[in-house]
C-alpha positions as CSV (number, residue, x, y, z in Angstrom):
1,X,13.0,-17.9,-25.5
2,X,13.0,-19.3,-21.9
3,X,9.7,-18.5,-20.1
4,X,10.7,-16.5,-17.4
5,X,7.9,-17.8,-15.5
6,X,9.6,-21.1,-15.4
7,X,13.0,-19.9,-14.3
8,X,13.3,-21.4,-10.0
9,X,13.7,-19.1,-7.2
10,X,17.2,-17.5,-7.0
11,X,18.3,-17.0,-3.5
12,X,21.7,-15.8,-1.8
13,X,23.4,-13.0,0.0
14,X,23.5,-9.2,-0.1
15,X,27.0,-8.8,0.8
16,X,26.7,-4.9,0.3
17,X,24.0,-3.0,-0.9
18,X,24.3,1.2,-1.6
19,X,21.1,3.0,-2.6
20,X,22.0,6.8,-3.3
21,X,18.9,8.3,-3.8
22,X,17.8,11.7,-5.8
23,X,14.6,13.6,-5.5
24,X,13.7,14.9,-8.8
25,X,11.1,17.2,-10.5
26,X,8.2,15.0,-11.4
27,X,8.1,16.3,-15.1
28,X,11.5,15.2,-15.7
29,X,10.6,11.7,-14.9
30,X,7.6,11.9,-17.0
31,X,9.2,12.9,-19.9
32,X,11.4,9.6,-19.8
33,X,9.3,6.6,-18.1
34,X,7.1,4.1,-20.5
35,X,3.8,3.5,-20.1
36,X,2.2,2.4,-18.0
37,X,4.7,3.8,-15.3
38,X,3.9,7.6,-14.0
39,X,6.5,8.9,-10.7
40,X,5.8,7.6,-7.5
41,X,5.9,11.1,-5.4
42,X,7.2,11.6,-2.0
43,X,6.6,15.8,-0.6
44,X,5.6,16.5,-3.9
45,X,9.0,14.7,-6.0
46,X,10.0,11.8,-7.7
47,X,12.6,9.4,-6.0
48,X,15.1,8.0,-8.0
49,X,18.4,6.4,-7.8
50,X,21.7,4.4,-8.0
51,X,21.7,0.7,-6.8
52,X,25.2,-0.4,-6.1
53,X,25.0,-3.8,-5.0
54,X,27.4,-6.9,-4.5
55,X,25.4,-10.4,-4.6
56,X,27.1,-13.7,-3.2
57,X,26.0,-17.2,-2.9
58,X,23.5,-16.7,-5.9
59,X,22.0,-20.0,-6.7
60,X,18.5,-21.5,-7.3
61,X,16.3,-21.7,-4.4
62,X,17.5,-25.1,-3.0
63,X,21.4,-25.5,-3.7
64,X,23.8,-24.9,-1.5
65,X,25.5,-21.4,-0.7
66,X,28.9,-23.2,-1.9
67,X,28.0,-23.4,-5.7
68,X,26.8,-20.1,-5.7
69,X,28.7,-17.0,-7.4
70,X,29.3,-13.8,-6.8
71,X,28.9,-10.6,-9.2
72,X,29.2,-6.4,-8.7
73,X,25.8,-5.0,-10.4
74,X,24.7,-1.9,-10.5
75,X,21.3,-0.7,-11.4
76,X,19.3,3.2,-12.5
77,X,16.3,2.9,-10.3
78,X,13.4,5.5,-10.8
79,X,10.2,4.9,-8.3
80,X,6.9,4.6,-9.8
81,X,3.5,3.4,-9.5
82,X,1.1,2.4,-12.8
83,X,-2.7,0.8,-12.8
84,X,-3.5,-3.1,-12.9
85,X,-6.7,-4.7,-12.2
86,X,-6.8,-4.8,-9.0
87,X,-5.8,-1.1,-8.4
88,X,-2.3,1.1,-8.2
89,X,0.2,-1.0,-8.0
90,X,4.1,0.5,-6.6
91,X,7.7,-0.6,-7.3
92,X,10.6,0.7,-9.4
93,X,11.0,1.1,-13.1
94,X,15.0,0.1,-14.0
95,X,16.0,1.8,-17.3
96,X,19.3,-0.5,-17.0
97,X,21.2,-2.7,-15.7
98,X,25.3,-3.3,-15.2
99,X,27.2,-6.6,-14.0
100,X,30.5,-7.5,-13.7
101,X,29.2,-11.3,-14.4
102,X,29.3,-12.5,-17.7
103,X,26.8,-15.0,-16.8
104,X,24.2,-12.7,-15.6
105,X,24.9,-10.4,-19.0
106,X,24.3,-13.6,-21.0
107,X,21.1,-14.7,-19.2
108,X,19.8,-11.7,-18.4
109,X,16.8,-11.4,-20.3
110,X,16.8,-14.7,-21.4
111,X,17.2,-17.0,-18.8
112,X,16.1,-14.6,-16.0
113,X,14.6,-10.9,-16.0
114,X,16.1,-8.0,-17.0
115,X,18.6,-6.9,-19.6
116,X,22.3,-6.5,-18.0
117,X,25.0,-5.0,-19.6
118,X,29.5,-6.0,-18.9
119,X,30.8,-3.3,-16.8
120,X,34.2,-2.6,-14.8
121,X,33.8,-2.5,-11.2
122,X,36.5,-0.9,-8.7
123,X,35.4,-0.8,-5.3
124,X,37.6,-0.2,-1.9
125,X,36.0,-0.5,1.3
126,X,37.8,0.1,4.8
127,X,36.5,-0.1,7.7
128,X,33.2,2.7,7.3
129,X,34.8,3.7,4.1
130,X,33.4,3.2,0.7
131,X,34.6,4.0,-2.4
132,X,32.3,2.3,-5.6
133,X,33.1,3.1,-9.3
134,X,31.4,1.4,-12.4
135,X,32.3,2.0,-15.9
136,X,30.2,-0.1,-18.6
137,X,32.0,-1.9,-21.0
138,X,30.0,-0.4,-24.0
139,X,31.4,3.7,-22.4
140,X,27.2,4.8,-22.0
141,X,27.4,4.6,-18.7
142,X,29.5,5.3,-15.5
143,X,28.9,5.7,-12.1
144,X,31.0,6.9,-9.0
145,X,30.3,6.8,-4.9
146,X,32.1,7.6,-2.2
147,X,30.7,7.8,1.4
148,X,31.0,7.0,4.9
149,X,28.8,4.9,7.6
150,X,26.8,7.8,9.6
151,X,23.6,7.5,12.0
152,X,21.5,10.5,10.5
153,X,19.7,11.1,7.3
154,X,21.1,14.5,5.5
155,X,19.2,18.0,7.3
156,X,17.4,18.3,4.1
157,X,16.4,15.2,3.4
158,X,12.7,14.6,2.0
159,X,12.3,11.6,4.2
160,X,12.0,12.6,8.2
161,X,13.2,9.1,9.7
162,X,15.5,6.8,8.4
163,X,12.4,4.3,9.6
164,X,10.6,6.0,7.0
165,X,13.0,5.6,4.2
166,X,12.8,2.1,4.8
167,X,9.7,1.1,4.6
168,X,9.6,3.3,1.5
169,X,12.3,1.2,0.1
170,X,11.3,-2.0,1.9
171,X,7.5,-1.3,-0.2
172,X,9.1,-1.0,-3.4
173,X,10.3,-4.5,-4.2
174,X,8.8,-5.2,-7.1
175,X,11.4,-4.1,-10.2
176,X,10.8,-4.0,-13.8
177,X,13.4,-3.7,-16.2
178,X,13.1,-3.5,-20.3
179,X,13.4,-6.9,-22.0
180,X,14.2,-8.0,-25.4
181,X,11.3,-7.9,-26.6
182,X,10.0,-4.2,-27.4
183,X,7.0,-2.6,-25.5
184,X,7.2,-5.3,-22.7
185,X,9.2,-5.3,-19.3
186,X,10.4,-8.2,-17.1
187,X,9.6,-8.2,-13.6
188,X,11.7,-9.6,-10.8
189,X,10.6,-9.2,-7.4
190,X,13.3,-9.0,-4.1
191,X,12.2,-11.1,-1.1
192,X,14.6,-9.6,2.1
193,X,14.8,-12.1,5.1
194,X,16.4,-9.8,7.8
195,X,15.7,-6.3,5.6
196,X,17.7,-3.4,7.6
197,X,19.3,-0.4,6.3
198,X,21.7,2.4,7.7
199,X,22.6,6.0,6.5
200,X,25.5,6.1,4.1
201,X,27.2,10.1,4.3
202,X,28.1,10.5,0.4
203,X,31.0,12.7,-0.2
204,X,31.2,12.7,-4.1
205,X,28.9,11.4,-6.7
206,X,28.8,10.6,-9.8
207,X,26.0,9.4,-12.6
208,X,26.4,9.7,-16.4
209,X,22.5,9.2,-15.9
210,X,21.3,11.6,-13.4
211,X,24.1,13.8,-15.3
212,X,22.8,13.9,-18.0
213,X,21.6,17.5,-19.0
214,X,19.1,16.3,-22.1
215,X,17.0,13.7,-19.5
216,X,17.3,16.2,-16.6
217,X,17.4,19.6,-16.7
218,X,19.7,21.8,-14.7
219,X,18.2,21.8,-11.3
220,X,15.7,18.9,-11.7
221,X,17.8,16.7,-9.6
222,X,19.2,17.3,-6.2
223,X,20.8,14.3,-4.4
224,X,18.6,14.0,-1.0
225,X,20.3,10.7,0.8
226,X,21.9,7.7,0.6
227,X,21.7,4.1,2.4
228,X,23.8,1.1,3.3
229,X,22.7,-2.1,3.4
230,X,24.9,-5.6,4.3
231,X,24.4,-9.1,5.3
232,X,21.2,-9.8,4.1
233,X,19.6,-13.1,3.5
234,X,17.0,-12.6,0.1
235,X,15.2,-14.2,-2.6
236,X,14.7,-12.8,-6.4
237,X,11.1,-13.7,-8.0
238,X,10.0,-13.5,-12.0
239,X,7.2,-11.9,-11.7
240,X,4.8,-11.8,-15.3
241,X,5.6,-9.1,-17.5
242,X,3.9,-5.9,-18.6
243,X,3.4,-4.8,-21.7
């Protein structure tokens, strides 16, 4: 195997980014996180979520945008924090991954972090309209979003300020993801250049995930928010793996 340490800097664009965001009984996301991850907790809940994202340009660090290529991904995100050496360390665990590259589903986790399986992508966006549906290739998981551009976090939000969602998210850079090799997890750290993000008002949604009654119990997860994000100039990092 490829030591992921080795793999260059991957930079290019966030063309559009959706986080839709759950707060959920801690317990729940005990019962499914690997050690040495425990839930990050916000008010007393986890935070977890659905990362709908559309990457363009993606190339190593010092090629130009025109040989770069574009991919639909979508990602399960659970925030979390877990003990190294130098004290608690933050970030998100991601139980998997979905492309609509066939590249990234070959490399992934061998050339570059992070396990990522073929999925269908239909996405329609007019104007302030968005409209995001994923179906993996392998029928274990789908995903469906649709949502508008609004200035306000929902009344009931757990965050009070969409400043204060940010940073949250902003802080929590660091990923890891399973790999192929059992018991150990690839890290890949996000590096934003102009990082900004905007309430998204979600209208349906959709997680065969977050749906799922055996992970999460009835009442466990309640959809708090969801954000937009576009335009943004980033890096990806390997980052050592944990074990």
């Amino acid at each position: 195997m490829v030591d992921l340490m080795r793999i260059p800097t991957i930079r290019g664009l966030i063309d559009r980014r959706v986080l839709v965001n759950f707060r959920v009984e801690p317990n729940a996301l005990a019962n499914i996180l690997p050690a040495p991850f425990r839930p990050q907790l916000v008010g007393g809940f986890g935070i977890a979520g659905i990362c709908l994202i559309r990457l363009t340009q993606i190339r190593p660090q010092f090629f130009p945008a025109t040989v770069g290529i574009s991919s639909e991904n979508a990602a399960h995100r659970i925030a979390v924090e877990w003990n190294a050496a130098d004290g608690v360390r933050t970030g998100v665990y991601i139980p998997r991954r979905d492309t609509s590259s066939m590249l990234n589903a070959i490399a992934g986790g061998r050339l570059f972090p992070g396990t990522h399986h073929r999925a269908r992508f239909d996405v329609r966006e007019i104007e302030d309209e968005y409209h995001i549906a994923m179906h993996s290739l392998d029928g274990s998981a789908h995903v469906l979003v649709d949502g508008h551009k609004t200035s306000q976090l929902p009344d009931d939000s757990i965050f009070s300020t969409v400043s204060d969602v940010s940073d949250f998210f902003e802080a929590g850079s660091l990923g890891y993801s399973p790999s192929s090799s059992a018991h150990e997890f690839d890290g890949l750290e996000l590096r934003s250049a102009n990082w900004h993000v905007e309430p998204l008002a979600v209208t349906k949604v959709e997680s065969s995930f977050f749906d799922d009654c055996d992970k999460f119990p009835a009442g466990s997860v309640t959809f708090d928010h969801a954000l937009l994000m576009s335009g943004i100039d980033h890096e990806w990092h390997s980052r050592e793996s944990l074990c």
